[in-house]
TORBANU-453702 format. One line per field, with one value per residue: residue in one letter; x, y, z of N, C-alpha, C, CB in turn. Coordinates in Angstrom, 1 decimal. Glycine has a CB too. Layout:
% TORBANU-453702
rest = c(A, ...)
n_c1 = c(X, ...)
n_c2 = c(Y, ...)
n_c3 = c(Z, ...)
ca_c1 = c(X, ...)
ca_c2 = c(Y, ...)
ca_c3 = c(Z, ...)
c_c1 = c(X, ...)
c_c2 = c(Y, ...)
c_c3 = c(Z, ...)
cb_c1 = c(X, ...)
cb_c2 = c(Y, ...)
cb_c3 = c(Z, ...)
This chain:
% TORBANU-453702
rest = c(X, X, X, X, X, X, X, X, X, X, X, X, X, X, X, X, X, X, X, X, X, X, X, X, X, X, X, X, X, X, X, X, X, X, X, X, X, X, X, X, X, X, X, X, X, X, X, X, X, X, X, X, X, X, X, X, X, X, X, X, X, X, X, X, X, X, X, X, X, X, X, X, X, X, X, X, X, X, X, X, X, X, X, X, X, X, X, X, X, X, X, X, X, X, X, X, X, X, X, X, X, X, X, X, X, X, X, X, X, X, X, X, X, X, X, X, X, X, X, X, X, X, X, X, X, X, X, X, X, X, X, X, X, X, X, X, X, X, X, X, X, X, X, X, X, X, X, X, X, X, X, X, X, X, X, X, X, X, X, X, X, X, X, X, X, X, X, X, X, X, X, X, X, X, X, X, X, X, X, X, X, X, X, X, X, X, X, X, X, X, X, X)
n_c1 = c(1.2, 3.0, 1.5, 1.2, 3.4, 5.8, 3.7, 3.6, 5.8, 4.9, 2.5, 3.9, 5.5, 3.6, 2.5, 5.2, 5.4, 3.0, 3.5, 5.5, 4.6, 3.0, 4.9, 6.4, 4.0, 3.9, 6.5, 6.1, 4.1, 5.0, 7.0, 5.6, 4.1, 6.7, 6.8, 4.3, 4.7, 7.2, 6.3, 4.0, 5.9, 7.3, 5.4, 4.8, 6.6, 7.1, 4.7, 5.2, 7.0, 5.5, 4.5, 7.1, 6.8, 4.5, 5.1, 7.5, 6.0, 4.0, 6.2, 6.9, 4.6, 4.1, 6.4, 5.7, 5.4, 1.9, 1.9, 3.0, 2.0, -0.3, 0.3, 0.9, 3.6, 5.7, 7.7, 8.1, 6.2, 3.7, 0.6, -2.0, -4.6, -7.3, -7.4, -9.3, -10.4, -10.4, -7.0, -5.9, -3.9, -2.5, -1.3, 1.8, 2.3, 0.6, 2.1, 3.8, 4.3, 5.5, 7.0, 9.9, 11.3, 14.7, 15.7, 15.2, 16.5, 16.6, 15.9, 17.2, 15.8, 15.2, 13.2, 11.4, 10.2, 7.4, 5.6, 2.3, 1.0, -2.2, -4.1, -7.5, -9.1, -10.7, -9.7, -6.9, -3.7, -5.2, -6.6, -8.1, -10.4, -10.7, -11.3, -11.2, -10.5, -13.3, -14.3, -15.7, -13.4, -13.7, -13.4, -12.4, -12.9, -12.4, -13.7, -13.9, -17.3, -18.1, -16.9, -14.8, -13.4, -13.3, -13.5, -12.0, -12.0, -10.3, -9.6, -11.3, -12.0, -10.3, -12.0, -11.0, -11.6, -11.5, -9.1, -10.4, -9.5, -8.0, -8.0, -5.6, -4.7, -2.2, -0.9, 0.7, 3.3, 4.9, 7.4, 8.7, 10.6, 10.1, 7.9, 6.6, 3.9, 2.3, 0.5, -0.8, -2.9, -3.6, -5.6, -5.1, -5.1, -4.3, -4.3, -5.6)
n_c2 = c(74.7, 73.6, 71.6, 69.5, 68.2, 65.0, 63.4, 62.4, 60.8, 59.1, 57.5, 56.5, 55.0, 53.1, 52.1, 50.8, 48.7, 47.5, 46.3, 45.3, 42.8, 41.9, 41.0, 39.0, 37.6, 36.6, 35.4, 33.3, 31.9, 30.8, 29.2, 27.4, 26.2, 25.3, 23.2, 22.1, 20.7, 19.1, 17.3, 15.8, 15.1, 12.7, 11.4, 10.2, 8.8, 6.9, 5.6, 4.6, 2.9, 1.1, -0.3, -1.7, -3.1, -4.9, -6.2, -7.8, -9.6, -10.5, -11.7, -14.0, -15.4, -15.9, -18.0, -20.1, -22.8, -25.0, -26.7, -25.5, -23.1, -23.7, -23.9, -22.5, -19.3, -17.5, -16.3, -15.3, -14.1, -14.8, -15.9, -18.2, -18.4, -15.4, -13.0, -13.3, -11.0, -7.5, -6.0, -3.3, -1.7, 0.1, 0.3, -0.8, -3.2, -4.7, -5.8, -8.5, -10.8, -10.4, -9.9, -8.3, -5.8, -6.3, -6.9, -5.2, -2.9, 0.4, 1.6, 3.6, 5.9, 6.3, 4.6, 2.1, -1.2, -3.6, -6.4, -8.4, -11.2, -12.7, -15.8, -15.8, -17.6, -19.5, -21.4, -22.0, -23.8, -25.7, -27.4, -25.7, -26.6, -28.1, -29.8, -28.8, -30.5, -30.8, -28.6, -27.2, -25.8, -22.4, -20.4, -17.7, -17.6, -17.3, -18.5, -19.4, -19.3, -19.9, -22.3, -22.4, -23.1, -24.0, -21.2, -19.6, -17.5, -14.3, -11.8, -12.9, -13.7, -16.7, -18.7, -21.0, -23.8, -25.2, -26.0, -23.6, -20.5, -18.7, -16.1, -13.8, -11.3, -8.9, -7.0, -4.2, -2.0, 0.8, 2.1, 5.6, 8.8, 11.5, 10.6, 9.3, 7.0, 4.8, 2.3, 0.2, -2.1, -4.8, -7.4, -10.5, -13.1, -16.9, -19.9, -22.6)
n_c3 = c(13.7, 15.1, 16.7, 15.1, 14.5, 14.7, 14.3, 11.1, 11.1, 13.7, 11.6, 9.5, 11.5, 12.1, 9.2, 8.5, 10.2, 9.8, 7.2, 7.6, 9.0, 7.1, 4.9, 6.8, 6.8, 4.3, 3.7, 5.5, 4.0, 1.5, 2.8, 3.7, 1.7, 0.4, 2.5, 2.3, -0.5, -0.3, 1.5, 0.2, -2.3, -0.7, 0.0, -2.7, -3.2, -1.3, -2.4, -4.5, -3.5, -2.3, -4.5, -5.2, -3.0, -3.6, -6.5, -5.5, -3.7, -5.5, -7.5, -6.0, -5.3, -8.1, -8.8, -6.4, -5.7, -5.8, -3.5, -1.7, -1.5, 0.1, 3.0, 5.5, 5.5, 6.9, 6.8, 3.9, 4.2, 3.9, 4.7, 4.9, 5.2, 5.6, 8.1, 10.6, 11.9, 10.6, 10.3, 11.7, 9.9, 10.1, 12.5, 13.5, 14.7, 13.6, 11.5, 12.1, 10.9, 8.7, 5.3, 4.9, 2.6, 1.3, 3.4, 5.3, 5.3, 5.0, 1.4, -1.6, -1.0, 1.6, 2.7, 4.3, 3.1, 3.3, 3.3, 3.1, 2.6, 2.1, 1.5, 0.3, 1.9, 4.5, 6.0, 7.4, 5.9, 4.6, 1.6, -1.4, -1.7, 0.1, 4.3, 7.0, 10.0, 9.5, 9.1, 6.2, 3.7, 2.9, 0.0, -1.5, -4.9, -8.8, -11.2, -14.7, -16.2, -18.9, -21.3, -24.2, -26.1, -28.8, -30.4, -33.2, -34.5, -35.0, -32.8, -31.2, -27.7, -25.8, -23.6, -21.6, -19.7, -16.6, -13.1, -10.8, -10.2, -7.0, -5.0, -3.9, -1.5, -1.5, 0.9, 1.3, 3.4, 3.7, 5.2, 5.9, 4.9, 7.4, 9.1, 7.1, 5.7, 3.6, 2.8, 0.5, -1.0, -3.2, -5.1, -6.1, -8.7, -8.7, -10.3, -8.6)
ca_c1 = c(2.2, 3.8, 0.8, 1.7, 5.2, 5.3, 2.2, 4.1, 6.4, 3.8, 1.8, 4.8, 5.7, 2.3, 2.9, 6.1, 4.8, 2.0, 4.3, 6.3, 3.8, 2.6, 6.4, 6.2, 2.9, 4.4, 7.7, 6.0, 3.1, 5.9, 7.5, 4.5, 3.4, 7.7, 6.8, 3.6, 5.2, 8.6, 5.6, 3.7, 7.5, 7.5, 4.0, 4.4, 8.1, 6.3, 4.0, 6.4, 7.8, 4.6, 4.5, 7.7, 6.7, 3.7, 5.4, 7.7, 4.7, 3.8, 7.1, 6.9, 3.7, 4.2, 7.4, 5.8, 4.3, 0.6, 2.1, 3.8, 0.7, -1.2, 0.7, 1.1, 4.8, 5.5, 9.2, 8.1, 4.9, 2.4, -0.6, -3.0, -6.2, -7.8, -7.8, -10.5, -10.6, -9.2, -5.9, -5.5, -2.9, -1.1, -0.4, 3.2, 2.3, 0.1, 2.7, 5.0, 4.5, 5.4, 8.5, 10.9, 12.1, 16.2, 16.4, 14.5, 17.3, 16.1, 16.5, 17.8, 14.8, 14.8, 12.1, 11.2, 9.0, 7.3, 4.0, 1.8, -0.3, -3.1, -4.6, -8.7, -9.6, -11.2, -9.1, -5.3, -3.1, -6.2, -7.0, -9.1, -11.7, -11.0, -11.7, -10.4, -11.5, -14.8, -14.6, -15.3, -12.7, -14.7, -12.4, -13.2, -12.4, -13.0, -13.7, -14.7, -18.6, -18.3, -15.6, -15.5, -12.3, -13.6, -13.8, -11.0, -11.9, -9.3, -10.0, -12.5, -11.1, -10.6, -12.1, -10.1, -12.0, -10.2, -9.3, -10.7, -8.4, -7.9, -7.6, -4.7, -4.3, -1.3, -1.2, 2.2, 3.5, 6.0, 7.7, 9.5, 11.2, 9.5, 6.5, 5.3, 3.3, 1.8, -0.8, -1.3, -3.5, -4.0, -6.0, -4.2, -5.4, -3.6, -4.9, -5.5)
ca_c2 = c(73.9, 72.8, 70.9, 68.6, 68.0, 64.0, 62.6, 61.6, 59.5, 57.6, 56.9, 55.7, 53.9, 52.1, 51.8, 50.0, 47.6, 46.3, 45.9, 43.9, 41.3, 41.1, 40.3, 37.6, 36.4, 35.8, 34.4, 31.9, 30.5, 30.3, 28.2, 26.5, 25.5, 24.3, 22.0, 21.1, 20.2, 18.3, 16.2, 15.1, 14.0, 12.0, 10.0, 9.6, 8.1, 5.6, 4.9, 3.6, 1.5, -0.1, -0.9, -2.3, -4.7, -5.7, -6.9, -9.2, -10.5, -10.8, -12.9, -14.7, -16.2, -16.9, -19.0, -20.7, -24.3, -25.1, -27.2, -24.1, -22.4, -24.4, -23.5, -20.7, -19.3, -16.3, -16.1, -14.7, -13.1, -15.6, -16.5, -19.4, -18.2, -14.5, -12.8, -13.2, -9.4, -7.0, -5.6, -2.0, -1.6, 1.9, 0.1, -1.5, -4.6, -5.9, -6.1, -9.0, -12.0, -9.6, -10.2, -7.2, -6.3, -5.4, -7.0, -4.3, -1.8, 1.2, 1.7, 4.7, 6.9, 5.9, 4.0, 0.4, -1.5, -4.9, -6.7, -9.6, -12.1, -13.5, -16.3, -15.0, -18.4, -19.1, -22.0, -22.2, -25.2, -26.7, -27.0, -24.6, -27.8, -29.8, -29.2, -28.9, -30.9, -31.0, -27.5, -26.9, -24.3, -21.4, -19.5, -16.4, -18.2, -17.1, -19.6, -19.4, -19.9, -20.2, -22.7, -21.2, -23.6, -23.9, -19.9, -19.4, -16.1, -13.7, -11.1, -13.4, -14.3, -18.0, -19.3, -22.5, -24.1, -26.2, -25.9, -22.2, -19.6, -18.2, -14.9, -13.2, -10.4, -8.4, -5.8, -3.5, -1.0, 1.4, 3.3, 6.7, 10.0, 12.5, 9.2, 9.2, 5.8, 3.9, 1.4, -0.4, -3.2, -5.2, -8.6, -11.7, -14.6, -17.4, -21.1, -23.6)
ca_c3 = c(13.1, 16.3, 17.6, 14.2, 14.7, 15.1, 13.7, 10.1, 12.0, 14.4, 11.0, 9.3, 12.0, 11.7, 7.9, 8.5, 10.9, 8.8, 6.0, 7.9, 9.4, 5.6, 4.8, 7.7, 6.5, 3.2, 4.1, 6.3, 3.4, 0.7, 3.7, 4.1, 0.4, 0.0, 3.1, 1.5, -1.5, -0.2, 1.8, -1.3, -2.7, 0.3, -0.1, -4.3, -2.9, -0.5, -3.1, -5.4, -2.7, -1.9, -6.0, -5.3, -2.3, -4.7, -7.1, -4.8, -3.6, -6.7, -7.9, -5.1, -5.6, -9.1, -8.6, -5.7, -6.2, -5.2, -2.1, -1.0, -1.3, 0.9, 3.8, 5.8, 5.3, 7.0, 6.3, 3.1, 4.4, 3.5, 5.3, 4.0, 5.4, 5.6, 9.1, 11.3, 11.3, 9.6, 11.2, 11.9, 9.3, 10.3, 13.8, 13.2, 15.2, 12.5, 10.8, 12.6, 10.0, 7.1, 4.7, 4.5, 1.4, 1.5, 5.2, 6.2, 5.2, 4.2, 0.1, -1.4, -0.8, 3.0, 2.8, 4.5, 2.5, 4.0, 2.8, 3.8, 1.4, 2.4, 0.4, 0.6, 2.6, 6.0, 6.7, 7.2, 5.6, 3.8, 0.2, -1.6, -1.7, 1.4, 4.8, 8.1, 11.3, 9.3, 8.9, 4.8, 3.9, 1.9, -0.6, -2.3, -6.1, -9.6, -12.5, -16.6, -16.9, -20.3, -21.8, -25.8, -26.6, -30.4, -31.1, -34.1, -34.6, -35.2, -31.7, -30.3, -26.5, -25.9, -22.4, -21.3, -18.8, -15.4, -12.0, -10.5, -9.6, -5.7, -5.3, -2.8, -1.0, -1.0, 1.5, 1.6, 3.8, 3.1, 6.1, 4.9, 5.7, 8.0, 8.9, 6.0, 5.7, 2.7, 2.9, -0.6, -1.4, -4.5, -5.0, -7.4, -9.2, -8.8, -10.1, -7.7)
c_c1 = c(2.9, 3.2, 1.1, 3.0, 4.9, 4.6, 2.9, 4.6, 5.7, 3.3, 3.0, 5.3, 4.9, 2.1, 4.0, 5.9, 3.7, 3.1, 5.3, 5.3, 3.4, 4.0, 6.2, 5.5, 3.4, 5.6, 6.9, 4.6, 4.3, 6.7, 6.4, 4.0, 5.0, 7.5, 5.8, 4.1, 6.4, 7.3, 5.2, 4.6, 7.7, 6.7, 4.1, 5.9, 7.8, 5.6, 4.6, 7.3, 7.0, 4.6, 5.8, 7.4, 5.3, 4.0, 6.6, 7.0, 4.2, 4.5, 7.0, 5.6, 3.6, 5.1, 7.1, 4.6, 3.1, 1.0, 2.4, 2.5, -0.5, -1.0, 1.2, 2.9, 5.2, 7.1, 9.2, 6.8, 3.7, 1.6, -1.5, -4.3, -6.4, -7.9, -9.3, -10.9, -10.1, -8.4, -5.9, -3.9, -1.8, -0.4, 0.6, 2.9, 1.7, 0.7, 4.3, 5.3, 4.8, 6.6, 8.8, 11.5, 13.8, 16.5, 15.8, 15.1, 16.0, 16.7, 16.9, 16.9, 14.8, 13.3, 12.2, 10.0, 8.7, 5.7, 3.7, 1.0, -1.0, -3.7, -6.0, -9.1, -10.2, -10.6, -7.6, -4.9, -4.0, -6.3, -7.5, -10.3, -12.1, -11.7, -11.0, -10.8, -12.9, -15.3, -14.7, -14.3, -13.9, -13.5, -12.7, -12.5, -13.2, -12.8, -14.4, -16.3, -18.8, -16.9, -15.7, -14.0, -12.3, -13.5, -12.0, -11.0, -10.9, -10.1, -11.3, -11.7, -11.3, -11.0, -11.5, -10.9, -11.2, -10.8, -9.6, -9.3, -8.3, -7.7, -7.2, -5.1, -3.2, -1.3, 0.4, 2.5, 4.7, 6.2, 8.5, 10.0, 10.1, 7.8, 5.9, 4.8, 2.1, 0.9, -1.4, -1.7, -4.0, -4.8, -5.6, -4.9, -4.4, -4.3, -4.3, -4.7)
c_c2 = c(73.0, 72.0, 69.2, 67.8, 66.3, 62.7, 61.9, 60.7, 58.5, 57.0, 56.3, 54.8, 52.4, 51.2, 50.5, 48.8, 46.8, 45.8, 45.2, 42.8, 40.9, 40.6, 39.2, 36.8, 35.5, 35.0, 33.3, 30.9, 30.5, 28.9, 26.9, 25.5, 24.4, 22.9, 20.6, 19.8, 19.2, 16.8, 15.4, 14.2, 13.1, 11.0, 9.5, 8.7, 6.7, 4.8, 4.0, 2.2, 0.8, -0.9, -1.8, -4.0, -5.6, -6.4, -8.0, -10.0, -11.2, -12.0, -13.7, -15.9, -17.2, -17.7, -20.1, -22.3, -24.2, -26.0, -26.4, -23.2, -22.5, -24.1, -22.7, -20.5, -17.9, -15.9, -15.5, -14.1, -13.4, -16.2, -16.8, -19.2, -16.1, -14.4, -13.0, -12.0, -8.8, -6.3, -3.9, -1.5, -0.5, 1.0, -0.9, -2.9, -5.4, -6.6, -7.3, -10.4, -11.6, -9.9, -8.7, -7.0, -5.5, -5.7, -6.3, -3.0, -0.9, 1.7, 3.1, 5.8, 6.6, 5.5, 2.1, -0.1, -3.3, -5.2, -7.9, -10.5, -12.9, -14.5, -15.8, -16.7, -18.6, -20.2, -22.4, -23.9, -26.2, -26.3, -26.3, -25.2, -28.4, -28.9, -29.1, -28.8, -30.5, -29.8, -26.9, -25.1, -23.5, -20.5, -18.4, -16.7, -17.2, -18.3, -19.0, -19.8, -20.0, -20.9, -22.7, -22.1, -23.8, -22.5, -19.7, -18.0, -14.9, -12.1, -11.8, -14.2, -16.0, -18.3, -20.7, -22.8, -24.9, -25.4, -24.0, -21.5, -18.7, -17.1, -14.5, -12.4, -10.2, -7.0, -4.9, -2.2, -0.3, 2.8, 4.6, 7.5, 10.7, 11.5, 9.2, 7.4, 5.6, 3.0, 1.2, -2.2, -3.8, -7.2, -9.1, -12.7, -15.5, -18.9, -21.9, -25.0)
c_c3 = c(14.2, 16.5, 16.0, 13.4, 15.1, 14.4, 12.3, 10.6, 12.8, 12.7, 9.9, 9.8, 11.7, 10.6, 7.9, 9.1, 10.0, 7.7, 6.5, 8.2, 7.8, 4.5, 5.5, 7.0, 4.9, 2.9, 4.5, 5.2, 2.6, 1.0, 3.5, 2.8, 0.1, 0.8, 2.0, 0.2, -1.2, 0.7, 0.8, -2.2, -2.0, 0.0, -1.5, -3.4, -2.3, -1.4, -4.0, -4.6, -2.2, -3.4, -5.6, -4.2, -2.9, -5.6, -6.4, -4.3, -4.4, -7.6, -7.3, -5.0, -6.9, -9.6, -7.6, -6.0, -5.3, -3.7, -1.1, -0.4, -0.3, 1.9, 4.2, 6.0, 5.8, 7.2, 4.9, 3.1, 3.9, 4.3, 4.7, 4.4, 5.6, 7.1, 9.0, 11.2, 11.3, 10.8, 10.9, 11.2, 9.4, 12.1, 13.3, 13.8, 14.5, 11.9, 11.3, 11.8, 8.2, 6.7, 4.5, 3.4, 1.8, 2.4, 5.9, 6.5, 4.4, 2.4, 0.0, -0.7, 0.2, 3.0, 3.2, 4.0, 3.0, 3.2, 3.2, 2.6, 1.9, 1.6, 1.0, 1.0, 3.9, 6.6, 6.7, 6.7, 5.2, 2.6, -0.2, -1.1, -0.5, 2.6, 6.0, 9.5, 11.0, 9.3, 7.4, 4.6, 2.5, 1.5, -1.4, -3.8, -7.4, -10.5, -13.8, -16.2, -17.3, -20.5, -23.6, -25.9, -28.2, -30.8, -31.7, -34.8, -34.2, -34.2, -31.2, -29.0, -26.4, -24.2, -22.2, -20.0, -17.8, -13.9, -11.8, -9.9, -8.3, -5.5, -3.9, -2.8, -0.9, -0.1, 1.9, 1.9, 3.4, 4.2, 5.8, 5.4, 6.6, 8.5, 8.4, 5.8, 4.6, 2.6, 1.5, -0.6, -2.8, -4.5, -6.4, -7.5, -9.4, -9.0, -9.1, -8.1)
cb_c1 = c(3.3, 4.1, -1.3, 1.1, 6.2, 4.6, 0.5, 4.8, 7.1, 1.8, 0.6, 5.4, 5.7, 1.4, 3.5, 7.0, 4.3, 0.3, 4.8, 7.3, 2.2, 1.5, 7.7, 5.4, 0.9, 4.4, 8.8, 5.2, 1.3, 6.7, 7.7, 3.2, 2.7, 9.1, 5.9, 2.8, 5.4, 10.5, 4.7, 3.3, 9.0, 7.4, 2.0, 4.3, 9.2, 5.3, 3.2, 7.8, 8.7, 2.9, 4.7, 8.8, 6.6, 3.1, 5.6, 8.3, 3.9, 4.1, 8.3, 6.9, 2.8, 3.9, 8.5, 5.8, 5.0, -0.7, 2.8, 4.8, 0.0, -1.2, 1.0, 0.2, 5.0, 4.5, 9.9, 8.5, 5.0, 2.6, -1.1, -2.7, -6.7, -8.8, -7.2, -10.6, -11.1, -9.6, -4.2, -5.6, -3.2, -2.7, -1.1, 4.6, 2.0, -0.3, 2.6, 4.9, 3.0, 5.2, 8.5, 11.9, 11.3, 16.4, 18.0, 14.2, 19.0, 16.1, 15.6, 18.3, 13.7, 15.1, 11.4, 11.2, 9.2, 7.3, 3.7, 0.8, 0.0, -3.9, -4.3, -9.8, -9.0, -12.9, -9.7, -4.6, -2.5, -7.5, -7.3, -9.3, -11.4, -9.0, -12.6, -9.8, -11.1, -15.4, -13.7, -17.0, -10.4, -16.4, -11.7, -12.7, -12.8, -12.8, -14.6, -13.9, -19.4, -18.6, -15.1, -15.8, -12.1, -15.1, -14.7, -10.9, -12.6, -8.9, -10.1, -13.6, -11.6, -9.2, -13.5, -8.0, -12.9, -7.6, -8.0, -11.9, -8.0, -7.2, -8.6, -3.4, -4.7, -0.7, -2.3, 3.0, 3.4, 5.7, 8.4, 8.8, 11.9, 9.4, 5.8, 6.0, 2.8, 2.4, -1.9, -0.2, -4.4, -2.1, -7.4, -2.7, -6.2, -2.8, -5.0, -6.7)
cb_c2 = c(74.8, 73.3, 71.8, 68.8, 69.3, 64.4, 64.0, 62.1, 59.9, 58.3, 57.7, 56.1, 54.3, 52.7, 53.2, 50.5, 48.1, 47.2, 47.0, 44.0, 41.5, 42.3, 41.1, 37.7, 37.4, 36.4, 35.0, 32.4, 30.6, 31.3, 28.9, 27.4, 27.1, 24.8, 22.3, 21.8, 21.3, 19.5, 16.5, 16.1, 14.8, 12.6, 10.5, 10.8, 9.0, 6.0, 5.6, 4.8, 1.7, 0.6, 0.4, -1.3, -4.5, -5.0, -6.1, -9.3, -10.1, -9.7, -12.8, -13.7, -15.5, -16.4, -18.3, -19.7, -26.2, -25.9, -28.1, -23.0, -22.5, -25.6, -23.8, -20.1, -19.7, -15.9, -17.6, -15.2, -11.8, -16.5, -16.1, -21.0, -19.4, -14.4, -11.8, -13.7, -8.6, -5.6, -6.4, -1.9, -1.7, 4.7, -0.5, -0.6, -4.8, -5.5, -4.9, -9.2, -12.9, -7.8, -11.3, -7.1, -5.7, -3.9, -6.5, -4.9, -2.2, 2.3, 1.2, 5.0, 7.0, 7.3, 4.4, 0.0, -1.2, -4.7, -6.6, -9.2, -13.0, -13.0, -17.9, -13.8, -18.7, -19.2, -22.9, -21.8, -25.7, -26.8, -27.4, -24.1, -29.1, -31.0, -29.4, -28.1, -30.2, -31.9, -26.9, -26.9, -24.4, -20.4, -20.1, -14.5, -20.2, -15.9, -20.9, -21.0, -19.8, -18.8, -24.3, -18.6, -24.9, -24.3, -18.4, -20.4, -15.9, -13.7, -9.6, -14.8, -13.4, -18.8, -19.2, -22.3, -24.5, -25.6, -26.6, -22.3, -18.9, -18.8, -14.0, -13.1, -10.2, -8.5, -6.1, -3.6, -1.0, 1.7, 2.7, 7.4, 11.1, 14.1, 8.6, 9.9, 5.6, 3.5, 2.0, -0.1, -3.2, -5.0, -8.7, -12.3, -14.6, -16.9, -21.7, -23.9)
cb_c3 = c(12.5, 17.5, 18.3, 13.7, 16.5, 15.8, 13.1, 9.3, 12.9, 15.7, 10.5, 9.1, 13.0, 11.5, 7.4, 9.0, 12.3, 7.7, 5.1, 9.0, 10.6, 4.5, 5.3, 9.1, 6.3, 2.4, 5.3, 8.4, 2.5, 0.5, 5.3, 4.6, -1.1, 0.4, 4.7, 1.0, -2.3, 1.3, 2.3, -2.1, -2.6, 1.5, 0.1, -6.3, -1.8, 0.6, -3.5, -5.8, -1.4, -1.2, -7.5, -5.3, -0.3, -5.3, -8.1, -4.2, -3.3, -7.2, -8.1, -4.1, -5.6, -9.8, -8.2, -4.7, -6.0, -6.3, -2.0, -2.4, -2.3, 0.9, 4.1, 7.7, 3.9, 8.2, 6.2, 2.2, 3.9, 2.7, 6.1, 4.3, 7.5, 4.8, 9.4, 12.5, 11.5, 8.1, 10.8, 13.5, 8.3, 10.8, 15.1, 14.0, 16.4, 11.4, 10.2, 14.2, 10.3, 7.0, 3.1, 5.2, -0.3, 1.5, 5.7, 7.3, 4.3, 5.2, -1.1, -2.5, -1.4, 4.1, 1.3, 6.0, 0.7, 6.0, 1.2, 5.1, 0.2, 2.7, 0.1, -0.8, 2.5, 6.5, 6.7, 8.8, 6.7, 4.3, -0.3, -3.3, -2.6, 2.3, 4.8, 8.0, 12.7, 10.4, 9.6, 3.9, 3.3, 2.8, -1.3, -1.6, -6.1, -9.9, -12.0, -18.1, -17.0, -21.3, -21.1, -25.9, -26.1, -30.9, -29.8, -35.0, -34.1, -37.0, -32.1, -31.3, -25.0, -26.6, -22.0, -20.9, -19.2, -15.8, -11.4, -9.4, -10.5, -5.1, -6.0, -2.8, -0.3, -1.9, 2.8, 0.6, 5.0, 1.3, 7.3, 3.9, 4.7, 6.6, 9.5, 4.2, 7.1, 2.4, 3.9, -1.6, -0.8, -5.6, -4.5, -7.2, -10.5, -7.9, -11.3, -7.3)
């Protein structure tokens, strides 16, 4: 009897000790899945603020006249030709000809939202058509192949034939709480 004087206690001890690290272990994923989760709230939050610098890009184009268009305007984040090559868009210095939306305050969601538009061209401040110093500008355009102006059919689409329509790039970042970072792109038709 004596020589087992003890022994309950060490293995209780033992007992107790696991059952705490598996307390720990579960305190710290519960922790871990709230982060996860307050992250994810973070990127759909950004994402919504890149929708939002899309659509001022958006208004922005479609208020602006075709002479406007022509030239590069980077006071509202418009450039008239397509980089030479593509910019490394998570580095912040891409982004120095970009329009801010709000000043560049952060909105309520602490988020800064900025965006750029490219027209899809290869030559700055030239027409879709012309050229520049004998350089033809080449534009990435869509046009009607079919003009169907007679179809009076009741759900038959009408094709209007004319000038081709140019298609933008908008590309908009959206800086956020905890650096979370956004990176949305959408491409627009806009006639020439």
């Amino acid at each position: 009897m004596r020589a087992q004087r003890g022994v309950v206690l060490f293995i209780a001890l033992i007992v107790l000790v696991a059952m705490s690290l598996a307390g720990i272990a579960m305190v710290r994923s519960v922790d871990t899945s709230l982060g996860i989760a307050g992250n994810l709230a973070f990127k759909q939050a950004t994402t919504h603020g890149g929708e939002l610098g899309v659509q001022a890009a958006y208004t922005w184009l479609n208020t602006a006249t075709p002479a406007t268009l022509l030239n590069t305007n980077t006071a509202n984040g418009y450039i008239s030709a397509r980089p030479a090559t593509e910019p490394n868009w998570f580095d912040l210095a891409a982004w120095g000809d970009a329009a801010l939306l709000n000043g560049g305050a952060p909105d309520a969601a602490g988020n800064v939202v900025r965006y750029i538009v490219h027209r899809m061209c290869t030559e700055p401040n030239t027409p879709y058509n012309g050229s520049n110093a004998g350089v033809p500008n080449q534009c990435s355009l869509y046009s009607s192949a079919t003009a169907n102006p007679q179809s009076n059919q009741v759900g038959r689409p009408q094709y209007v034939g004319g000038p081709p329509q140019v298609y933008y790039r908008v590309t908009a970042r959206v800086d956020g709480p905890r650096n979370t970072v956004s990176i949305i792109q959408v491409s627009i038709l806009i006639q020439a």
